[in-house]
N, C-alpha and C positions, 0 to 999 in steps of 0.2 A: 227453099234451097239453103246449104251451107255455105258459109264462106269459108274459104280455107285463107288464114290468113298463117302466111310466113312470119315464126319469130326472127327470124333476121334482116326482118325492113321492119321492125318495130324501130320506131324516132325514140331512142330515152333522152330526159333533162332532167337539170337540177333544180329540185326546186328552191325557189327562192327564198324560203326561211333556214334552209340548212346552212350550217358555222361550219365552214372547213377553212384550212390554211393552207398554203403550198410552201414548202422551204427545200430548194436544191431539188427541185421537183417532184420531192413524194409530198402527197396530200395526208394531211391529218387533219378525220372529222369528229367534233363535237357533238358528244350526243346527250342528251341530257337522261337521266334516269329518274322518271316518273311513274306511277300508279304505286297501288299499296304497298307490294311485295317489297320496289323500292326503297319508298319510303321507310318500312321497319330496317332494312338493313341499311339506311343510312344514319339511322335513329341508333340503333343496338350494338352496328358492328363498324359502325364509323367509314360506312362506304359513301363515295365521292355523289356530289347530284352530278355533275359531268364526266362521264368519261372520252378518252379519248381517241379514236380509232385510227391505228395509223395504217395506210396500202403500203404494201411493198412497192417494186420499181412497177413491176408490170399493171399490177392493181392503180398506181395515181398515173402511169399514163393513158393507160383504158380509162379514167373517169374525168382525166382534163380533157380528153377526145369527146366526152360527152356536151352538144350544144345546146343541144335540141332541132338539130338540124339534119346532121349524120344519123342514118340509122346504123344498125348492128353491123352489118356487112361492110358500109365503109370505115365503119371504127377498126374492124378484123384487118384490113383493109392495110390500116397505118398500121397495126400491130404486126403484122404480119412485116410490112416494111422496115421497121423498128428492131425487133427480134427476132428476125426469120426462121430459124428449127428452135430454137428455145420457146417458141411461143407455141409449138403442136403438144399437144391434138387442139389447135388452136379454134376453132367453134363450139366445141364442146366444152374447153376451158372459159369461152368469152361469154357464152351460152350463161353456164354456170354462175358464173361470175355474178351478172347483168340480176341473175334472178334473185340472187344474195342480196344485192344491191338493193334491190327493189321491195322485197323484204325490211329489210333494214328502212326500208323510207329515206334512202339514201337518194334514190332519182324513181322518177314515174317517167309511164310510156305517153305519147301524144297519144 
């Protein structure tokens, strides 16, 4: 049998090796720039080993909502509380979002 599982009771957290800062509430994450490609253009063309990611308003408060506690739905939840029409089409933006995130090795699912 399949399981259907809902992406928006997926749990996301941060993991624990990630460098972020919060200041006036927007987060900016440290990310370090590693493997080959890297490397030559940090050797050739004087590109940084850290760069620095900074979210907009909406983006560091969806990721300080991140516990690992909350899943997707009550993150929307506060977001939605937070920003109410500026945050639509707000699961599909959050949705989005989360998967970017995740990507980036920004936060993992339980």
């Amino acid at each position: 049998m399949k399981k259907n599982n809902n992406y928006l009771e997926k749990v996301p957290k941060i993991p624990q090796n990630l460098d972020y800062t919060v200041e006036n509430n927007i987060v900016t994450i440290k990310r370090e720039n590693k493997g080959l490609y890297n490397r030559l253009a940090q050797k050739l063309f004087k590109k940084p080993v850290i760069t620095n990611v900074d979210l907009d308003e909406f983006g560091s408060f969806v990721f300080l909502q991140v516990d690992g506690k909350k899943n997707i739905l009550e993150i929307g939840d506060a977001v939605k509380a937070k920003f109410a029409e500026k945050a639509n089409p707000l699961y599909e933006r959050l949705s989005k979002f989360m998967n970017a995130l995740e990507l980036n090795g920004f936060i993992t699912f339980k």
